[in-house]
C-alpha positions as CSV (number, residue, x, y, z in Angstrom):
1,X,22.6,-17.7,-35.1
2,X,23.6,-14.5,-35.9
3,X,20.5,-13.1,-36.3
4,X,19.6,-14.7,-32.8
5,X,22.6,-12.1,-31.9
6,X,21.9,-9.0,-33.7
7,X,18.0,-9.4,-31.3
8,X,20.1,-9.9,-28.3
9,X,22.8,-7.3,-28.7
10,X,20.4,-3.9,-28.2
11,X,19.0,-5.4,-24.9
12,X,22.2,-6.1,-23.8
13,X,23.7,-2.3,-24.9
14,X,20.7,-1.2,-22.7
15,X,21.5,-3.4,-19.7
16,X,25.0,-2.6,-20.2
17,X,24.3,1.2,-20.0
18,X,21.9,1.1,-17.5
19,X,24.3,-0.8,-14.9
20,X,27.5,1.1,-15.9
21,X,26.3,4.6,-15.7
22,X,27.2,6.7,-12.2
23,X,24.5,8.2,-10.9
24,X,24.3,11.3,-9.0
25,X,22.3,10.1,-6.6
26,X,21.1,6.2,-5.7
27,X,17.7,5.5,-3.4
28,X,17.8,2.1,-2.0
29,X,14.1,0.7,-1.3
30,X,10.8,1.1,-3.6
31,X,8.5,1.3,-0.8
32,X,6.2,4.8,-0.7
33,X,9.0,7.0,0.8
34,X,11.7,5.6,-1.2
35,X,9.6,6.3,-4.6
36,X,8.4,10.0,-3.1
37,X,12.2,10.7,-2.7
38,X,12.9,10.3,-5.7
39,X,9.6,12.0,-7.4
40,X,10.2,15.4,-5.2
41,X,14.0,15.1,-6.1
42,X,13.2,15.3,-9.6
43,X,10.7,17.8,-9.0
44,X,13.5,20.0,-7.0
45,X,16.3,19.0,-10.1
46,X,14.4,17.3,-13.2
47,X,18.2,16.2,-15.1
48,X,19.1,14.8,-11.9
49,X,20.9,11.0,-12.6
50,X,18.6,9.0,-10.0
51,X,18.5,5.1,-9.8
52,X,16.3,3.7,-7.4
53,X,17.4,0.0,-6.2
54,X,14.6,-2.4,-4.9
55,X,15.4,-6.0,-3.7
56,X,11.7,-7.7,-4.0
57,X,10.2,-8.5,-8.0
58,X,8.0,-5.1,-7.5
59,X,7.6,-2.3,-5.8
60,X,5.8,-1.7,-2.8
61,X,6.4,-5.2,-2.0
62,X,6.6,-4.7,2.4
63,X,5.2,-2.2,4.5
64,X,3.8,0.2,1.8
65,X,1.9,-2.8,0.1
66,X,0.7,-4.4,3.6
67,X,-0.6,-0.8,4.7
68,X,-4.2,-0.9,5.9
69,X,-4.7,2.6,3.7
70,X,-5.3,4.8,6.0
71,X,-4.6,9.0,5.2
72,X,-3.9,10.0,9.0
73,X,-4.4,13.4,10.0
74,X,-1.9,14.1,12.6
75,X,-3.7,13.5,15.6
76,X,-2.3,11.8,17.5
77,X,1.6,12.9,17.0
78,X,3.5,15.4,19.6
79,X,3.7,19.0,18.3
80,X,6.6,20.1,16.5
81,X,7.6,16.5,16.3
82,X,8.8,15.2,12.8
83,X,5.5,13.3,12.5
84,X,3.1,16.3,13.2
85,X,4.9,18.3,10.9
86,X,5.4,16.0,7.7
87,X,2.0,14.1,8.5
88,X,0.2,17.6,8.2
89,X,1.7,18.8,5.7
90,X,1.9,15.1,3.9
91,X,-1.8,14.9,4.4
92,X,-2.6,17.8,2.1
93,X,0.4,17.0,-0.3
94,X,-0.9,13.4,-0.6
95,X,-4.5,14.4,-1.8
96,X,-3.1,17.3,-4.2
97,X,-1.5,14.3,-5.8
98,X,-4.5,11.9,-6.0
99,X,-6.0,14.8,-7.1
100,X,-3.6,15.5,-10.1
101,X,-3.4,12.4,-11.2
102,X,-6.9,10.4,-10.7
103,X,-6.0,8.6,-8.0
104,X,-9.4,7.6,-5.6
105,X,-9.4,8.5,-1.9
106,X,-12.1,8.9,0.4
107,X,-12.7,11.2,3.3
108,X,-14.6,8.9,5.4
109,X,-14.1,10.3,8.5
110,X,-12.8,8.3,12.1
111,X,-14.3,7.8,15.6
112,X,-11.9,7.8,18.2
113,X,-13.9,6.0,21.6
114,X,-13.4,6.0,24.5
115,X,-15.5,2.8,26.2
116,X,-15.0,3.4,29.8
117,X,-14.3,6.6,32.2
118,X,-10.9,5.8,32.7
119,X,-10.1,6.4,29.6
120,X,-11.6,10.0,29.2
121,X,-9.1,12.1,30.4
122,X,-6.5,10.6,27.7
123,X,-9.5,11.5,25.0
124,X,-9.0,14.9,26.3
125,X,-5.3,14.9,25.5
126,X,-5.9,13.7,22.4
127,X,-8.8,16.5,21.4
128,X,-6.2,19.1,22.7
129,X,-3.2,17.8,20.9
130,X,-5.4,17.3,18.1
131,X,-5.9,21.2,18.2
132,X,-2.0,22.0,18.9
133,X,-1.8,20.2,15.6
134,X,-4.2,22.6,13.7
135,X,-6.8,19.9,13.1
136,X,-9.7,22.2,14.4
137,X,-12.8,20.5,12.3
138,X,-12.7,17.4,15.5
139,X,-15.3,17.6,17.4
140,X,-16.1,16.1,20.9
141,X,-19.1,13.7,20.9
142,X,-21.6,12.1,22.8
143,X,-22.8,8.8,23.1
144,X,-25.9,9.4,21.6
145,X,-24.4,11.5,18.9
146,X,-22.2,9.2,17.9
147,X,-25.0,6.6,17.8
148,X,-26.4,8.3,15.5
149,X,-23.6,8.0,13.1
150,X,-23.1,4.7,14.3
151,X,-25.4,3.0,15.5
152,X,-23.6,-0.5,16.3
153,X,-20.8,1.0,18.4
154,X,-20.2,0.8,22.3
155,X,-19.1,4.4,23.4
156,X,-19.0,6.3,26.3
157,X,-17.8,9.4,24.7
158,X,-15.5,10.3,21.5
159,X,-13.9,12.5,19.3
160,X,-14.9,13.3,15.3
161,X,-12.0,13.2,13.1
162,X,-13.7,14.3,9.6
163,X,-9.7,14.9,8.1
164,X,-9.3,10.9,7.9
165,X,-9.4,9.1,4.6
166,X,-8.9,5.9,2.7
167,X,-6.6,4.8,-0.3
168,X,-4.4,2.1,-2.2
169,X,-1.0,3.3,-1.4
170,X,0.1,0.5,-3.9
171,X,-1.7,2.6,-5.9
172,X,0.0,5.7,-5.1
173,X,3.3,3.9,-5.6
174,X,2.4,2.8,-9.3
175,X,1.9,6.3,-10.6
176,X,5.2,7.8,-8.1
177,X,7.3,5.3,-10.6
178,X,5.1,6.0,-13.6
179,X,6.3,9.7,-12.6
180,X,10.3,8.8,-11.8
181,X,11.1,7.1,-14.8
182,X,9.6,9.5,-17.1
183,X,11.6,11.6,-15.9
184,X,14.6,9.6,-16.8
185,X,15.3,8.0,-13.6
186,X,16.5,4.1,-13.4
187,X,14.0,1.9,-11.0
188,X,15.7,-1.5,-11.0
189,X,14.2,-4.3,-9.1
190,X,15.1,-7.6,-8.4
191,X,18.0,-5.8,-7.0
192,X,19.7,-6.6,-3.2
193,X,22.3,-4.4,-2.0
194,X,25.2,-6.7,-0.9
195,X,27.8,-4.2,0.3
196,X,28.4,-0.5,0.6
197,X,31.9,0.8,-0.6
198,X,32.2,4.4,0.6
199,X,35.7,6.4,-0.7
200,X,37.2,10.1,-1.1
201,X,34.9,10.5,-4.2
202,X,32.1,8.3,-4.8
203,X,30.1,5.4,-3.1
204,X,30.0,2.0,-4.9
205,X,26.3,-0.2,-4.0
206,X,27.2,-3.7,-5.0
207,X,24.1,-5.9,-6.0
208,X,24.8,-9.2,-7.8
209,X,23.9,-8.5,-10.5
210,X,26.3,-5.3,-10.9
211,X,28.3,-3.0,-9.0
212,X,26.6,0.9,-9.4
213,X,28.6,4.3,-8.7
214,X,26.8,7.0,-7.4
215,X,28.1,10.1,-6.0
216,X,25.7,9.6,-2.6
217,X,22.5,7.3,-1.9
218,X,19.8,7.8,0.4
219,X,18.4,4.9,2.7
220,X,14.7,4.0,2.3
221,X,15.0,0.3,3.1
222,X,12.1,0.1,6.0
223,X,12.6,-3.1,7.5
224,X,16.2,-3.5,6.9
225,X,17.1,0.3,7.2
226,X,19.7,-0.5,10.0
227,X,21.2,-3.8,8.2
228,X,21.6,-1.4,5.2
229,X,23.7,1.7,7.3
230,X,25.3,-0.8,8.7
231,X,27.2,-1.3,5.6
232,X,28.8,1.7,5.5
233,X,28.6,2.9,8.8
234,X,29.3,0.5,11.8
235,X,28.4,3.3,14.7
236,X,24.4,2.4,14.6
237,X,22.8,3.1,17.6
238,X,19.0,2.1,16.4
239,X,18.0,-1.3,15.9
240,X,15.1,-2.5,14.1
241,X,12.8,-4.6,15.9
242,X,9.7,-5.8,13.5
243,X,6.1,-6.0,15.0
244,X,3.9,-8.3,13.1
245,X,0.2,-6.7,13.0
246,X,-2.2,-9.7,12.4
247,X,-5.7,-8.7,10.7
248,X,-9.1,-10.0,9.9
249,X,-11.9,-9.2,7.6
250,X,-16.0,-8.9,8.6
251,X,-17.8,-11.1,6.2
252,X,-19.3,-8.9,3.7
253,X,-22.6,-9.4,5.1
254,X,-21.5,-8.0,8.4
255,X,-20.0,-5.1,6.5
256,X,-22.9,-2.9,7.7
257,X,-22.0,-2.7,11.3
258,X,-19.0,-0.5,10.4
259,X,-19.8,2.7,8.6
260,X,-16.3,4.8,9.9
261,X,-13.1,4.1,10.9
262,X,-13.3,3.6,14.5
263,X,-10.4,3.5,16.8
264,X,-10.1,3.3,20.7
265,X,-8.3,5.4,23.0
266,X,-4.9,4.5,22.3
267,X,-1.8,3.4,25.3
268,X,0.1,6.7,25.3
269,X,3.1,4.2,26.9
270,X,2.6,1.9,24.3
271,X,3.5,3.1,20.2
272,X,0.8,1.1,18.8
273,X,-3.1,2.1,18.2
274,X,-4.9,-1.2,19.3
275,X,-7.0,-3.0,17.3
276,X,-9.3,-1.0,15.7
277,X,-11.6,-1.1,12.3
278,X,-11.2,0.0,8.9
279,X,-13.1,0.8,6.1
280,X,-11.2,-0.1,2.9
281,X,-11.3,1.8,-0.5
282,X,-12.2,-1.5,-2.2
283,X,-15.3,-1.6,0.4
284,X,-14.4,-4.1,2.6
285,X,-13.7,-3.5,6.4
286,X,-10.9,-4.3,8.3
287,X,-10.3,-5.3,12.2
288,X,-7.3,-5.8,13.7
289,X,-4.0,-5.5,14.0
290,X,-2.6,-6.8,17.1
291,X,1.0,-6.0,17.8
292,X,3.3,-9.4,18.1
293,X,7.0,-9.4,17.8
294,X,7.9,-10.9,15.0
295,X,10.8,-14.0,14.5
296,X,11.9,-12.5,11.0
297,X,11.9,-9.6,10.0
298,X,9.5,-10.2,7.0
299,X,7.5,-13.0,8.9
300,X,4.3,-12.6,8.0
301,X,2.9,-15.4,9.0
302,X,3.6,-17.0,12.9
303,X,5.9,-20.0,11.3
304,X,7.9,-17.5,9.4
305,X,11.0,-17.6,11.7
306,X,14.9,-16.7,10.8
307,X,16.7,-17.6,13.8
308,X,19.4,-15.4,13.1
309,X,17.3,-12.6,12.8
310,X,15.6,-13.2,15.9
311,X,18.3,-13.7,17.8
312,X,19.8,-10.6,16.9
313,X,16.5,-8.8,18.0
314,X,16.6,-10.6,20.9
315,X,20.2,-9.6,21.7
316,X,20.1,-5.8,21.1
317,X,20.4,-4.6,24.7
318,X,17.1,-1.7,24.3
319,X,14.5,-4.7,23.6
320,X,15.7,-6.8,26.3
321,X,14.8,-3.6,28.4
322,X,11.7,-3.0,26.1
323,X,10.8,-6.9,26.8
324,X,10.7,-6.5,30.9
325,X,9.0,-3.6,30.7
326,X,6.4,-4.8,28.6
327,X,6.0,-8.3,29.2
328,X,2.4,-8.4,30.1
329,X,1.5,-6.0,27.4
330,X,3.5,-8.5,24.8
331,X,1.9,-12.2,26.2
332,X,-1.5,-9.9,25.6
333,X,-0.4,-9.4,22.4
334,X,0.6,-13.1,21.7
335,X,-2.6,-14.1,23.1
336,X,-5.0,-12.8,20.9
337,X,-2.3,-14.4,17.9
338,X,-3.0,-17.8,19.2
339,X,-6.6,-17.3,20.1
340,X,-9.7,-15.8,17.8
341,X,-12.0,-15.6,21.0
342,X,-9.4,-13.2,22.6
343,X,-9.0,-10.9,19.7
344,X,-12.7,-11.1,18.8
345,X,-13.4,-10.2,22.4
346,X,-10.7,-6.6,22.2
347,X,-12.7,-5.9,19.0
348,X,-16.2,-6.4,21.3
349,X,-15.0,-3.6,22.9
350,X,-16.1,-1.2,19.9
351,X,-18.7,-3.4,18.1
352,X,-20.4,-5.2,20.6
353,X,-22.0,-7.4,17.7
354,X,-19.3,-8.5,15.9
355,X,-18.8,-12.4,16.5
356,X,-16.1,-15.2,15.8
357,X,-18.1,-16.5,12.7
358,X,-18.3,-12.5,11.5
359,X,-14.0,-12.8,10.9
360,X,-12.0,-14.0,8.2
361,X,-7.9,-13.8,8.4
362,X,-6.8,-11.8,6.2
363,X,-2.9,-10.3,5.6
364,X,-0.9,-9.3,8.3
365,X,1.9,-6.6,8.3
366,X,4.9,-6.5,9.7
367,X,6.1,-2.4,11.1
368,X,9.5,-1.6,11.5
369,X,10.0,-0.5,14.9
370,X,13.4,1.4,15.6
371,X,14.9,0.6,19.4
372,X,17.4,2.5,20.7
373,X,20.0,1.0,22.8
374,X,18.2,2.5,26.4
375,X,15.1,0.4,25.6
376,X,13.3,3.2,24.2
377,X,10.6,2.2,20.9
378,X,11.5,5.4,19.1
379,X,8.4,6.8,18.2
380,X,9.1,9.9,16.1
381,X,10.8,9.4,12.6
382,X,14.6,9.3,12.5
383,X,16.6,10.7,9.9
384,X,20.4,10.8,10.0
385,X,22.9,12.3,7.5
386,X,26.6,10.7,7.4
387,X,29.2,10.8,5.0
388,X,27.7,10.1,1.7
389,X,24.5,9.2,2.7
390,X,21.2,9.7,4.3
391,X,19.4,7.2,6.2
392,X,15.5,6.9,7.5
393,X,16.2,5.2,10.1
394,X,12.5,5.1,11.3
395,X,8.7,5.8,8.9
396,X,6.4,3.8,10.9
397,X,3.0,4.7,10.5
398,X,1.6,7.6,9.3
399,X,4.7,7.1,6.9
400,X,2.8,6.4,4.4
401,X,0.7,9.5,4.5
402,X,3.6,11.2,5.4
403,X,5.4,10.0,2.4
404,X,5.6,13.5,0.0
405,X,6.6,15.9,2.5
406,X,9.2,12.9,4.3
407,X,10.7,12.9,0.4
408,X,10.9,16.5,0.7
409,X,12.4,16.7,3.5
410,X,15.2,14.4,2.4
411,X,15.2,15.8,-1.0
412,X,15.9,19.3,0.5
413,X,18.4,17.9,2.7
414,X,20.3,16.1,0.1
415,X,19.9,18.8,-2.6
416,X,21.0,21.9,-1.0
């Protein structure tokens, strides 16, 4: 028996430490932006005391590990806007990283199409914003060009993105924490934050497994982001309102009709890229998503329902407005949930060829979507600094690619 102790008694010192110690700093979420925080933090201040807290078993466990892999260039984001700006710089920062450290990517390249004339002029705003944005390798093409390139596609005209890639941002995340903790930083997971005690001097995160004293934390918590300021700061004005993005997979024999990533003309009213395909970095290709709202806020699946989460969605004044605005465009949405003809029929738009039988379901995601109170889907990235903390309010996609120069940003912010 006391043997049985003297085994026990150096894990506990350890556990005891690690869960007693006041850190300088505490990031709460172990998605891609929470771990690239911490990583350019500890580039900026190496001896900085850093804990990261993360709720699921492992990291990367919601949007990050749902992502359908895509390095985004920055076309598509208004210049100057926090999403051209870290999704530029994030771009080139990402592959430096892979780079460094042996991580595969793929510059594959993406076809953005355009499949009738009404859509050309808003392929011209794109080419041109595209440009703003200091992409100048894009390149208008024709239909027979692009034909050539790819020769199953339906296109009246397009636009060449050569910048756009394909990774694992799981991946990614692995070697971020491989990174942070030799470094000396804590990653705990399995831990929830509970509550949020902010005084004259320090901030106490409660989790239930132990209370942790840090001198400021930083917000990374994607689809709870909002739930997890509200502890601390009741004044909130951004909800988060979760999309579920529902997927298939072309049968591998069918993998042949998609050599690209091809996209169409996106809504510019609508924050969303349609469904589109992608080639994956483990060689398999990707159609979808659609855009549904979801009835929990990790619902991946259409019975995964929390009624109290829904309801709260439901009540937040800006998506009642965002809800009678776009009704049609929602039941569109919903539609092509419910019924494989309807979404294989949006994706005949692009590939002609591509047939019910040619789909498997695969894994949905689910984005966070911040709403303001006005009805407005806030489509640039949100950051706010309050007492004690700093909160990301909203890293929808290209947050991923994004993910170095957002943690610099932040890191900056909360080091200077």
């Amino acid at each position: 028996m006391l043997g049985f102790f003297f085994v026990l008694l150096p894990l506990f010192i350890i556990t005891f430490v690690v869960e007693s110690m006041t850190y300088q700093y505490t990031i709460i979420g172990g998605g891609i932006v929470g771990l690239a925080t911490a990583y350019q933090m500890l580039q900026m201040k190496p001896d900085l005391k850093l804990l990261v807290l993360e709720k699921e078993d492992h990291l990367a466990a919601h949007q990050t590990g749902h992502n359908s892999g895509v390095i985004h260039s920055g076309l598509y984001y208004k210049p100057g806007s926090l999403k051209a700006k870290n999704c530029i710089l994030g771009y080139q920062l990402l592959l430096d990283f892979c780079d460094a450290n042996q991580i595969p990517y793929e510059l594959c390249g993406k076809l953005v199409v355009a499949t009738d004339e009404s859509e050309l002029p808003e392929l011209e705003k794109l080419y041109q914003r595209g440009l703003e944005n200091g992409l100048d390798k894009i390149t208008k093409i024709s239909r027979e060009e692009a034909k050539e390139i790819e020769p199953h596609l339906n296109i009246l005209a397009g636009l060449k993105v050569p910048y756009t890639g394909i990774i694992d941002y799981t991946a990614v995340c692995e070697k971020l924490a491989e990174l942070v903790r030799s470094k000396g930083a804590v990653i705990l997971t399995g831990h929830k934050v509970e509550n949020i005690d902010i005084t004259d001097n320090s901030v106490f995160i409660q989790c239930a497994q132990a209370t942790f004293e840090t001198e400021k934390y930083i917000n990374c918590a994607g689809l709870y982001s909002d739930k997890v300021a509200q502890l601390s700061h009741q004044n909130i004005d951004t909800r988060i309102i979760p999309f579920r993005g529902e997927y298939y997979m072309l049968k591998p024999e069918k993998r042949y009709l998609v050599k690209h990533l091809i996209y169409p003309v996106p809504d510019p009213n609508f924050p969303f890229l349609g469904v589109h395909f992608t080639r994956m970095i483990d060689g398999g290709v990707e159609a979808g998503p659609n855009a549904v709202f979801a009835f929990k806020r990790e619902g991946y699946t259409m019975s995964d329902i929390d009624l109290e989460e829904m309801f709260e969605s439901i009540a937040w004044p800006g998506f009642r407005k965002v809800m009678a605005k776009y009704w049609k465009t929602g039941l569109g949405e919903f539609h092509r949930s419910f019924s494989k003809q309807a979404f294989t029929k949006a994706l005949q738009k692009l590939i002609p060829e591509v047939q019910e039988d040619d789909l498997i379901p695969a894994e949905a995601g689910v984005r966070a979507q911040a709403c303001d109170k006005f009805g407005g889907l806030i489509d640039d990235f949100k950051i706010i600094e309050s007492n004690r903390a700093i909160h990301i309010l909203n890293a929808p996609s290209p947050a991923a690619t994004s993910s170095l120069s957002i943690g610099l940003t932040i890191a900056k912010m909360a080091l200077h």
